[in-house]
ZALUM-183220 format. One record per residue (C-alpha): residue number from 1; y, z, x. Coordinates in steps of 0.001 Angstrom, whole numbers, always signed. Layout:
! residues N
<atom><resi>NUM</resi><v>Y</v><w>Z</w><u>X</u></atom>
...
! end
This chain:
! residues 273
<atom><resi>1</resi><v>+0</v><w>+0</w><u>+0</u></atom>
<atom><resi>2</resi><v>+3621</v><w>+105</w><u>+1192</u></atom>
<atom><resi>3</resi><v>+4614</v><w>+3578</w><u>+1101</u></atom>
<atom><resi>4</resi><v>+8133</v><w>+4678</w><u>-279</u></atom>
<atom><resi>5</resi><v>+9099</v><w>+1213</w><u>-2090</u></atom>
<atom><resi>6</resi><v>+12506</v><w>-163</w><u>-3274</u></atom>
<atom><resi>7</resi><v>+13304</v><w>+1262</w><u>-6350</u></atom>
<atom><resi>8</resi><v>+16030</v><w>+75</w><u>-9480</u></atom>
<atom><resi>9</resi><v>+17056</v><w>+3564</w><u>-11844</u></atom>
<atom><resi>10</resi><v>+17937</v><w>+3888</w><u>-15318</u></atom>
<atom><resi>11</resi><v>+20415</v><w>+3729</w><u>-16717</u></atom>
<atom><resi>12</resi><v>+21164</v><w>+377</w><u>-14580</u></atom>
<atom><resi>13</resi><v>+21848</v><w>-3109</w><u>-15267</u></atom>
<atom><resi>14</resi><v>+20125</v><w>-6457</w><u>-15013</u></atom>
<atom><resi>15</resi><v>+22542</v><w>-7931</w><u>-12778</u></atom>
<atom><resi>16</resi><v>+21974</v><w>-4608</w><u>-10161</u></atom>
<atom><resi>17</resi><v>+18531</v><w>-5487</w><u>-10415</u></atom>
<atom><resi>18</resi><v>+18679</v><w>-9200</w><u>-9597</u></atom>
<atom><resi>19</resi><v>+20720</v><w>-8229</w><u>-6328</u></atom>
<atom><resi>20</resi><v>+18561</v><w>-5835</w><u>-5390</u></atom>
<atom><resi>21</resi><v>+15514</v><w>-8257</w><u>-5477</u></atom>
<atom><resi>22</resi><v>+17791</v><w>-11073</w><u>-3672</u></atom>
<atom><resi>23</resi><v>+18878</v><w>-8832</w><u>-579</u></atom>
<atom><resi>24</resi><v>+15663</v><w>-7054</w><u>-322</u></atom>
<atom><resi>25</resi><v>+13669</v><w>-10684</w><u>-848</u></atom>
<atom><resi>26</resi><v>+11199</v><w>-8691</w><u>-3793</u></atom>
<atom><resi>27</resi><v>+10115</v><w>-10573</w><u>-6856</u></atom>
<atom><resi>28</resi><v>+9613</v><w>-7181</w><u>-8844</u></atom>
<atom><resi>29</resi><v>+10271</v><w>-3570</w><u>-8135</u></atom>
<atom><resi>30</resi><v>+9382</v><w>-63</w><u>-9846</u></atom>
<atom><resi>31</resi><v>+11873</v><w>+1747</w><u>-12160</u></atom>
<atom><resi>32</resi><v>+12585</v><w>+5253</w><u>-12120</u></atom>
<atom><resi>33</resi><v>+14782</v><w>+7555</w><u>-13817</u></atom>
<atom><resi>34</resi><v>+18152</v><w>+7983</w><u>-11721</u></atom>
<atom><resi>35</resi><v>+18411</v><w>+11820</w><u>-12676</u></atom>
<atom><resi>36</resi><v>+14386</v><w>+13346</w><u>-10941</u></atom>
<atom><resi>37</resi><v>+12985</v><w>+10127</w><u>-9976</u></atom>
<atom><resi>38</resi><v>+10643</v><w>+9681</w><u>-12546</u></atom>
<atom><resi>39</resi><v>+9090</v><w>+6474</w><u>-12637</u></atom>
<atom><resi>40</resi><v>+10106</v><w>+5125</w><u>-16083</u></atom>
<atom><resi>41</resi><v>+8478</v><w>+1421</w><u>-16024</u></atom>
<atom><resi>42</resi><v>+8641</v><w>-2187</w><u>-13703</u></atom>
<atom><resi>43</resi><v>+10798</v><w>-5190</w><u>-13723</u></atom>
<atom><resi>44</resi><v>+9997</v><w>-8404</w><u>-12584</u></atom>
<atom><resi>45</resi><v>+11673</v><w>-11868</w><u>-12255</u></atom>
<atom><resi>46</resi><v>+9838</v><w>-12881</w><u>-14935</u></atom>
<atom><resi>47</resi><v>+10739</v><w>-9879</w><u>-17018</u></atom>
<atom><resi>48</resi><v>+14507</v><w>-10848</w><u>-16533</u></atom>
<atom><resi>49</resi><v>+13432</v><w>-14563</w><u>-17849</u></atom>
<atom><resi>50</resi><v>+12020</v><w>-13376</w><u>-20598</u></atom>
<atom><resi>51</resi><v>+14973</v><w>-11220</w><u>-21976</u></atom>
<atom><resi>52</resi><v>+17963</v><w>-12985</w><u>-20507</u></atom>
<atom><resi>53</resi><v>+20116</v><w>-12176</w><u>-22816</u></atom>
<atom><resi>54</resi><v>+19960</v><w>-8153</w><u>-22318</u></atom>
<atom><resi>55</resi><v>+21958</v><w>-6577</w><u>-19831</u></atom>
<atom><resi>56</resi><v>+20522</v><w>-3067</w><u>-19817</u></atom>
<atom><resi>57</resi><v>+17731</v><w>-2506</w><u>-17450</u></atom>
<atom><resi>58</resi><v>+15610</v><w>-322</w><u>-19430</u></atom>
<atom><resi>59</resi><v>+15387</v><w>-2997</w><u>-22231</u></atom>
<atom><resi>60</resi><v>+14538</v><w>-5279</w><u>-20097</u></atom>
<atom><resi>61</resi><v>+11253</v><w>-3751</w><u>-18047</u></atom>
<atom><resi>62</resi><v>+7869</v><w>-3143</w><u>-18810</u></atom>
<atom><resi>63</resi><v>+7545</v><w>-79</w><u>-19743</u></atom>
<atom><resi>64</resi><v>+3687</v><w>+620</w><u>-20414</u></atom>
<atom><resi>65</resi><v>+2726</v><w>+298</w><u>-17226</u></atom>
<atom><resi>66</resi><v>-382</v><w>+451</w><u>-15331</u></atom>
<atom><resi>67</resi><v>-592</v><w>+3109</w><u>-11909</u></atom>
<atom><resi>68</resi><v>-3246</v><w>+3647</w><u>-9615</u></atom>
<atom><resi>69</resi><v>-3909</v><w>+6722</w><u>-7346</u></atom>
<atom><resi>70</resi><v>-3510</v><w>+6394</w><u>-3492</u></atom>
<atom><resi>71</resi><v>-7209</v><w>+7497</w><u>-3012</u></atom>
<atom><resi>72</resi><v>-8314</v><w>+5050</w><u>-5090</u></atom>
<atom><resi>73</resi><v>-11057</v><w>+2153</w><u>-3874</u></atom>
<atom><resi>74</resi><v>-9494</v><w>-756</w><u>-3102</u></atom>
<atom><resi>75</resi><v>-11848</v><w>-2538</w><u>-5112</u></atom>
<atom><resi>76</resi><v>-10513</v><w>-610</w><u>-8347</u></atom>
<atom><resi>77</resi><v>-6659</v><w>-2220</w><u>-7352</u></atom>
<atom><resi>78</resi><v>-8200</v><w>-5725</w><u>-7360</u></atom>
<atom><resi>79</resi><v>-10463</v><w>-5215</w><u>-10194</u></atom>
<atom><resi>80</resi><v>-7034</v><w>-4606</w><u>-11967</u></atom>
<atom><resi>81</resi><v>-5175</v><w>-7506</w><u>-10455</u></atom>
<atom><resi>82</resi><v>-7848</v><w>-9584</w><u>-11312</u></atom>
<atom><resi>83</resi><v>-8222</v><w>-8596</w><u>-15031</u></atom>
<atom><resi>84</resi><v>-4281</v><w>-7919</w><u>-16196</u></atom>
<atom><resi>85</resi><v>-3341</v><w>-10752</w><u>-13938</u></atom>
<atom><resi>86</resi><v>-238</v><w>-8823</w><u>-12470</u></atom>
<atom><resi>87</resi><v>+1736</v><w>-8817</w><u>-9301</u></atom>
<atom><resi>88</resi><v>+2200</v><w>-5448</w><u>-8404</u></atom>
<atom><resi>89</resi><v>+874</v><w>-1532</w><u>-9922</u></atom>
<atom><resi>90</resi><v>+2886</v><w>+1027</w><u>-8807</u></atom>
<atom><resi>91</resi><v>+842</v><w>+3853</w><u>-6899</u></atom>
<atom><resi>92</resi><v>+1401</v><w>+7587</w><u>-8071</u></atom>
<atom><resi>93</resi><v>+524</v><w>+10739</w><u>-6374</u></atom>
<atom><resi>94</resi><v>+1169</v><w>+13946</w><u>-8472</u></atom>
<atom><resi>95</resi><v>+3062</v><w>+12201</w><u>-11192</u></atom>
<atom><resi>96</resi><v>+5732</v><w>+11287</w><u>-7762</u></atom>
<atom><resi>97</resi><v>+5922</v><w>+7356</w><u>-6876</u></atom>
<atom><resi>98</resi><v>+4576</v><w>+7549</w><u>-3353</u></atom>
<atom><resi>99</resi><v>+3984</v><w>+3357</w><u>-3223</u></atom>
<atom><resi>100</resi><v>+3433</v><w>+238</w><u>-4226</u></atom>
<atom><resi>101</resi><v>+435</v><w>-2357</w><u>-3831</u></atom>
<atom><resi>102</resi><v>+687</v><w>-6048</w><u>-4710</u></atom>
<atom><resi>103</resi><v>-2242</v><w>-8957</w><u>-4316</u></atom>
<atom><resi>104</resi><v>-1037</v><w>-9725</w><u>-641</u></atom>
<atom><resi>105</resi><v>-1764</v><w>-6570</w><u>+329</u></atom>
<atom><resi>106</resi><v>-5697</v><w>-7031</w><u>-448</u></atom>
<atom><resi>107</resi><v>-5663</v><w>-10452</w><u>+728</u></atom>
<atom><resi>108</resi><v>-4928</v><w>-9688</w><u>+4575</u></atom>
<atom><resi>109</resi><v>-8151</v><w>-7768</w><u>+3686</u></atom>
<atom><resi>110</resi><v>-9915</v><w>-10702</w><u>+2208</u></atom>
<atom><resi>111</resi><v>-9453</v><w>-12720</w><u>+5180</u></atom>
<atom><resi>112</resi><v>-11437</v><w>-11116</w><u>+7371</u></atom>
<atom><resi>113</resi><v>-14138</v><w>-9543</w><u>+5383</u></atom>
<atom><resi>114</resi><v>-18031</v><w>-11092</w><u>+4948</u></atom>
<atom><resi>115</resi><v>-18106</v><w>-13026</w><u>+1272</u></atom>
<atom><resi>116</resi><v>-20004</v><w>-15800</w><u>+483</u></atom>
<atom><resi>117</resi><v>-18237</v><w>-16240</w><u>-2908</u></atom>
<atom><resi>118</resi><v>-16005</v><w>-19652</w><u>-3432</u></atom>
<atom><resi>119</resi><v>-12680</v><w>-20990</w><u>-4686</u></atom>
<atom><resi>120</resi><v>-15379</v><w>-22359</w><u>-7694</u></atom>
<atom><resi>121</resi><v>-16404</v><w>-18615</w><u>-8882</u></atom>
<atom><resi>122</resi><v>-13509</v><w>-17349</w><u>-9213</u></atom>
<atom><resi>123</resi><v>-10795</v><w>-19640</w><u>-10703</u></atom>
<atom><resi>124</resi><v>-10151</v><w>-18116</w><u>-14045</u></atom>
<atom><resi>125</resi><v>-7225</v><w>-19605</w><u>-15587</u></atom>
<atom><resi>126</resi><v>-6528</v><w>-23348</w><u>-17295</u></atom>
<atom><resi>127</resi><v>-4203</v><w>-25433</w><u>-14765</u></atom>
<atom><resi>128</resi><v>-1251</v><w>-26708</w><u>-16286</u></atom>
<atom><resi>129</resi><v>-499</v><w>-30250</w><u>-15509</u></atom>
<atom><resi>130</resi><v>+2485</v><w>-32459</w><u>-16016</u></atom>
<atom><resi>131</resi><v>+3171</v><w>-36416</w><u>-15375</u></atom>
<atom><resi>132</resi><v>+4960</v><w>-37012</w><u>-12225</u></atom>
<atom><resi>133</resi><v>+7759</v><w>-39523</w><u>-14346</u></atom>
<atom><resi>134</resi><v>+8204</v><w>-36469</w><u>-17175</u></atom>
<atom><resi>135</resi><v>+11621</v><w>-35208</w><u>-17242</u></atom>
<atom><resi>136</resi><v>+12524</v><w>-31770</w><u>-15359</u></atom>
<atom><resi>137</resi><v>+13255</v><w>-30161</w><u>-18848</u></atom>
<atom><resi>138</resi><v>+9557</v><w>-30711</w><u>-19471</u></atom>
<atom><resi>139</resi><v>+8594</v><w>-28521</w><u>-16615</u></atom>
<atom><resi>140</resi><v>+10329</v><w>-26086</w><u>-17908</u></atom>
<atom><resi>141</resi><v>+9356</v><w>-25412</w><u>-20917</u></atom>
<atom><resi>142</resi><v>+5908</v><w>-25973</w><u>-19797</u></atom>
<atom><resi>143</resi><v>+5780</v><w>-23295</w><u>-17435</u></atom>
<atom><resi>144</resi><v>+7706</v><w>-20794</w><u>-20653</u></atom>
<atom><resi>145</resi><v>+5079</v><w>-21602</w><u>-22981</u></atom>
<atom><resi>146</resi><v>+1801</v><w>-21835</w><u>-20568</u></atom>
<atom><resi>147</resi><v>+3040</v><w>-18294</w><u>-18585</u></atom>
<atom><resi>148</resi><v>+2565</v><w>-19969</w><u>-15476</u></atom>
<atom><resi>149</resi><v>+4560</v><w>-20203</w><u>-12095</u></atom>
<atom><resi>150</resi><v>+3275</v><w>-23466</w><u>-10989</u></atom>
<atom><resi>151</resi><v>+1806</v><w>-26876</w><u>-12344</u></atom>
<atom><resi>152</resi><v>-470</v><w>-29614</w><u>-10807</u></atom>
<atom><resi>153</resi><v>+1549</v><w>-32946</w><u>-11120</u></atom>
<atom><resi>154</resi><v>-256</v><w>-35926</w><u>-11680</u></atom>
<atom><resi>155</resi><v>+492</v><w>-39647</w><u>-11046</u></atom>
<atom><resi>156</resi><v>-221</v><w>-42550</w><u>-13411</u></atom>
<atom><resi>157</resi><v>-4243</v><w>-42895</w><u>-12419</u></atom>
<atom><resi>158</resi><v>-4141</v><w>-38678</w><u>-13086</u></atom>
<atom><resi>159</resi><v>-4526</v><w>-37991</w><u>-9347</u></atom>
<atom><resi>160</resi><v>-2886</v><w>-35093</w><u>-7824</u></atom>
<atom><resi>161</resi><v>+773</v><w>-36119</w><u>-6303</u></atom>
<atom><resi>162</resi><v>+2255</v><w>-33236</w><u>-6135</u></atom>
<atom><resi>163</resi><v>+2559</v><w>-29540</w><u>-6890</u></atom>
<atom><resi>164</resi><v>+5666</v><w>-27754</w><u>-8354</u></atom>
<atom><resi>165</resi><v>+6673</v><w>-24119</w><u>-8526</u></atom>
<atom><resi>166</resi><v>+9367</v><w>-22285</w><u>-10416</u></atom>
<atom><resi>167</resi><v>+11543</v><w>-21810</w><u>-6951</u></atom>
<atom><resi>168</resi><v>+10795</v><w>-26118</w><u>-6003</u></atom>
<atom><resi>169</resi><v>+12932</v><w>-26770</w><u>-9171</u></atom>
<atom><resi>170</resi><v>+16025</v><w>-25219</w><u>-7366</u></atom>
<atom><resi>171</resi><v>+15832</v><w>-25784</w><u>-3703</u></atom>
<atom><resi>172</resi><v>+19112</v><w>-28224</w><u>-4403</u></atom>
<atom><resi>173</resi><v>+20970</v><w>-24911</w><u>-5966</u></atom>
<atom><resi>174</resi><v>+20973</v><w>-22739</w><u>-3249</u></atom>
<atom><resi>175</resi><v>+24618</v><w>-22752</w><u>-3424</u></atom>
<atom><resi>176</resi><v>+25815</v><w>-22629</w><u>-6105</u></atom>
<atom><resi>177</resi><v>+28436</v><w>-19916</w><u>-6469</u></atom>
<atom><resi>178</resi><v>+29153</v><w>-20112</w><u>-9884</u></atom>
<atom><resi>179</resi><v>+25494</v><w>-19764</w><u>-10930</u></atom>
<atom><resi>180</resi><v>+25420</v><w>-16771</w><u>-8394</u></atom>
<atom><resi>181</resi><v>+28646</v><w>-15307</w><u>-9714</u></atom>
<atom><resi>182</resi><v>+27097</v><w>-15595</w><u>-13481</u></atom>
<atom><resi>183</resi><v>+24148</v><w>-13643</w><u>-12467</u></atom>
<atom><resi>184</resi><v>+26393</v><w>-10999</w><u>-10626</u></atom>
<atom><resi>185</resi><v>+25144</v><w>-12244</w><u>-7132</u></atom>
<atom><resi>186</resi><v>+28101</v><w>-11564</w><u>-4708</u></atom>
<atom><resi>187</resi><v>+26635</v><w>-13163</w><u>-1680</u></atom>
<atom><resi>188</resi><v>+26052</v><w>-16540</w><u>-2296</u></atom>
<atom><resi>189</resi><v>+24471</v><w>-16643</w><u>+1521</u></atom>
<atom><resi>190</resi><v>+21579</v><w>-14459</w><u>+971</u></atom>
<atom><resi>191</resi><v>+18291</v><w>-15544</w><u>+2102</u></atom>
<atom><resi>192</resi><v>+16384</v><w>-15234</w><u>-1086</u></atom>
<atom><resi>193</resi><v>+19017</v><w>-16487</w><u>-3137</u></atom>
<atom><resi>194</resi><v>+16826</v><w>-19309</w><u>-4441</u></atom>
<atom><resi>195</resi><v>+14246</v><w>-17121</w><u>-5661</u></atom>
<atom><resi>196</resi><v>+16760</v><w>-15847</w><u>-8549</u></atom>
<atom><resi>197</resi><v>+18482</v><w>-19127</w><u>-9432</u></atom>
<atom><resi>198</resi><v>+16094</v><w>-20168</w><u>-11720</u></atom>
<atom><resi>199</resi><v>+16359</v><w>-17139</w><u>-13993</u></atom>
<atom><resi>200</resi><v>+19664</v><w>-18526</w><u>-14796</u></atom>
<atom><resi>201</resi><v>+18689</v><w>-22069</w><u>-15309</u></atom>
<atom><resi>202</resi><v>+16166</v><w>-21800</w><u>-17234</u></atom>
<atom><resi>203</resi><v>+17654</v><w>-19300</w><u>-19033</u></atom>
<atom><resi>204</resi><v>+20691</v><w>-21650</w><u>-20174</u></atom>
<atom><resi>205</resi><v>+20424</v><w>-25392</w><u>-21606</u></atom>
<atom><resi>206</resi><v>+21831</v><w>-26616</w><u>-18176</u></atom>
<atom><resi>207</resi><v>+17835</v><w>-28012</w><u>-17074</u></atom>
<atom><resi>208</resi><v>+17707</v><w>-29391</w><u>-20271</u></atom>
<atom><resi>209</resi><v>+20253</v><w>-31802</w><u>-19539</u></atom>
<atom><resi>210</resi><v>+19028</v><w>-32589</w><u>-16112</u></atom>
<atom><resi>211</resi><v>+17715</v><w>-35884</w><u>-16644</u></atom>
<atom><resi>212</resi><v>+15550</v><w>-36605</w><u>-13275</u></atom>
<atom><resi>213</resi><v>+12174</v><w>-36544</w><u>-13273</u></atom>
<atom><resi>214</resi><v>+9868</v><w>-33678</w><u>-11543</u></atom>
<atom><resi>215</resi><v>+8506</v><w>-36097</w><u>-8732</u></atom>
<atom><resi>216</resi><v>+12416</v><w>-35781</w><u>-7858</u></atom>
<atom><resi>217</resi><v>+11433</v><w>-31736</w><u>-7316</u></atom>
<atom><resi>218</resi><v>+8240</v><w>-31111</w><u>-6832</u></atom>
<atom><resi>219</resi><v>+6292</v><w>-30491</w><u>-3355</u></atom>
<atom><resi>220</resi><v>+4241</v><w>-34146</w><u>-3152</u></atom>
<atom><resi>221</resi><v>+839</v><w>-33824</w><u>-954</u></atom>
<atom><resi>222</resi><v>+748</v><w>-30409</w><u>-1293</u></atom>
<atom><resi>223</resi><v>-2380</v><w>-28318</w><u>+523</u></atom>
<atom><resi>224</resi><v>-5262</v><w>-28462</w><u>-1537</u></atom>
<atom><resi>225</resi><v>-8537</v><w>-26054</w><u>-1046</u></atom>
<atom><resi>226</resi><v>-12001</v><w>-27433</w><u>-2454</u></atom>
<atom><resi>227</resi><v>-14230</v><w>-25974</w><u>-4758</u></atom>
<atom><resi>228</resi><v>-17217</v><w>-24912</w><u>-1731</u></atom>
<atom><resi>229</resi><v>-13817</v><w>-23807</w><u>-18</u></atom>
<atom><resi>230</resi><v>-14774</v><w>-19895</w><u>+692</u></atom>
<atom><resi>231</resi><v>-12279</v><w>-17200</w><u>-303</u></atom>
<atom><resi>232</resi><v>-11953</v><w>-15674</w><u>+3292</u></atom>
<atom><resi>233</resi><v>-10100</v><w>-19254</w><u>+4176</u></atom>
<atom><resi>234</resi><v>-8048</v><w>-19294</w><u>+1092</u></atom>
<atom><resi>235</resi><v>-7080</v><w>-15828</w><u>+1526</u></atom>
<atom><resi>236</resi><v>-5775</v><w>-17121</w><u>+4804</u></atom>
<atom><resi>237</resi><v>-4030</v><w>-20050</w><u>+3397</u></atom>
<atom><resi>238</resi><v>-2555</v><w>-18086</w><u>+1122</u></atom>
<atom><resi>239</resi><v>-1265</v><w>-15305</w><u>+3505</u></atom>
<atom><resi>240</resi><v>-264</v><w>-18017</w><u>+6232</u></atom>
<atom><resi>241</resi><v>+1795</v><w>-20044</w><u>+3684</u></atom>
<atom><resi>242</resi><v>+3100</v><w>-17542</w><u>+1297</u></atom>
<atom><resi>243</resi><v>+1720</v><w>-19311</w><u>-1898</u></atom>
<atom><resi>244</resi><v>+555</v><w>-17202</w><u>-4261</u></atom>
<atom><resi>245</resi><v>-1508</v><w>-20523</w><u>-5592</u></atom>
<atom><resi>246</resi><v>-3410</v><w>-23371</w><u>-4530</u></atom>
<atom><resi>247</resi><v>-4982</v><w>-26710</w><u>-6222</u></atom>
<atom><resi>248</resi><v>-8263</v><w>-26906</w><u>-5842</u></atom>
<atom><resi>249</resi><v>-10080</v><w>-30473</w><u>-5694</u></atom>
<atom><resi>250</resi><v>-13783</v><w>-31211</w><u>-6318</u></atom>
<atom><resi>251</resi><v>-16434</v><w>-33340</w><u>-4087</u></atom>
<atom><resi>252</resi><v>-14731</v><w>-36960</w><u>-5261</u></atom>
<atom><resi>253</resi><v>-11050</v><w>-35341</w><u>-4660</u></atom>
<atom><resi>254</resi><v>-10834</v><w>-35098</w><u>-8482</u></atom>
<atom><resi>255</resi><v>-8375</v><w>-31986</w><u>-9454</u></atom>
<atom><resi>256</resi><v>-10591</v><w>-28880</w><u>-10141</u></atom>
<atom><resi>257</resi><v>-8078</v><w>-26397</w><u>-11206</u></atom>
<atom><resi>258</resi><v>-5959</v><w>-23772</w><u>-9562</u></atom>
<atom><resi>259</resi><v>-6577</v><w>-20686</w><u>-7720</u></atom>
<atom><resi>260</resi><v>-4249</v><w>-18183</w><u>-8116</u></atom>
<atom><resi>261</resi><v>-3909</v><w>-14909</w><u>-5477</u></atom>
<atom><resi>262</resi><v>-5044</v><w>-13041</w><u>-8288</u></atom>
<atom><resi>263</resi><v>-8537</v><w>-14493</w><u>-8727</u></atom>
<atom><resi>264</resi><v>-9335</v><w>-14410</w><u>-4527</u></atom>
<atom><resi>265</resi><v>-8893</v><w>-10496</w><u>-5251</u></atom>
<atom><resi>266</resi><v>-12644</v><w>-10796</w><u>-7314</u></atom>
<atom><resi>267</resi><v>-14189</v><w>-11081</w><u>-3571</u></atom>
<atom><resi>268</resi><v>-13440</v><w>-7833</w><u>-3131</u></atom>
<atom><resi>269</resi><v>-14849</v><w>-6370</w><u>-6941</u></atom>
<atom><resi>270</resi><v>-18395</v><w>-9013</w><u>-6205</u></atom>
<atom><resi>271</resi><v>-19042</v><w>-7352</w><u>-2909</u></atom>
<atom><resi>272</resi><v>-19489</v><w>-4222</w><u>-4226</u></atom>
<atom><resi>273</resi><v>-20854</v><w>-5118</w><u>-7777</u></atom>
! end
């Protein structure tokens, strides 16, 4: 786990969040109450996404959240990654916050670890695709309604062309100040930035007016694992590339699916079943 994490408090706002995760590069963080240090709930990106429109932080983040002890097994924090499908679970000692563990953490252990289990037993979730010609607006309202962070874009014979995630859309946005300004960013030169802008674009009609197409945005030829690929090697993909999902092809190069960091994490719950 990483001990003592980055916290937001309540009361607090949405925009003290989204600077928080943009100088501190952090996609989500743990809430706790500003007056004992309580932890109240989470907030992720996509938590801000999905309520755009509210401004006060404890409206805004999950608060039925799911904790883990830190003398847990490790196979009992990627048992619950791999079930719930989230991104990070807060770890509690004595009712205090004392950390925080998140599906990287396990992989670094995946990587080097015996397993003879594949990128084919454990994809568990249906991979979104999208036409390379379809407009950018189309992305995004794919990746609203599917949940996802990423789709597998196809060409006109339905072979894999490209891949693109939430942050490809606005690589070309980095700088925009006004955008920043809106979302009560003050530096418009953090590193990070990028990772934020799309909360406000996709939050707003502005995408839906963008008229290029997604081959304009996405990431063409992007790495690919296959489906004999074994999970110690796409652990390491994973961790040496910071993607948090791959596309996986079959024995004719045919797209399989995707594997998300959240399915390698079953290596660790087969060994031991």
């Amino acid at each position: 786990m990483t001990p003592a994490p980055i916290v937001a408090q309540v009361p607090g706002s949405r925009n003290e969040v989204i600077n928080m995760m943009v100088r501190n590069k952090l996609t989500g963080l743990p809430v706790v109450r500003a007056s004992d240090g309580k932890l109240m709930g989470i907030v992720s990106r996509r938590d801000i996404f999905k309520k755009f429109d509210e401004t006060q932080l404890s409206l805004i983040m999950k608060k039925n959240i799911i904790t883990i002890s830190p003398y847990a097994p490790l196979p009992e924090a990627a048992r619950i990654f791999a079930e719930k499908r989230i991104h990070r679970i807060p770890v509690v000692d004595e009712n205090k916050l004392v950390g925080i563990i998140t599906p990287t953490d396990i992989l670094k252990e995946i990587r080097t670890m015996k397993t003879a289990m594949t990128a084919e037993d454990v994809i568990n979730t249906t991979c979104v695709t999208a036409y390379e010609e379809d407009p950018i607006s189309y992305a995004v309202a794919a990746m609203r309604v599917s949940d996802v962070a990423a789709l597998c874009i196809l060409d006109a014979k339905g072979d894999l062309s490209g891949i693109l995630t939430d942050r490809d859309m606005f690589n070309d946005q980095v700088s925009d100040e006004e955008a920043a300004a809106k979302l009560g960013v003050s530096d418009t030169k953090l590193i990070g930035l990028r990772n934020v802008l799309p909360l406000f674009y996709t939050a707003t009609s502005d995408y839906f007016n963008n008229t290029k197409a997604i081959k304009d945005y996405m990431v063409p030829k992007p790495l690919t694992v296959f489906r004999k690929t074994t999970l110690n090697e796409v652990a390491r993909l994973m961790i040496t590339n910071d993607f948090g999902q791959i596309p996986v092809r079959g024995t004719k190069d045919e797209l399989c699916g995707m594997i998300y960091d959240v399915d390698v994490l079953r290596a660790v719950t087969g060994v031991l079943e």
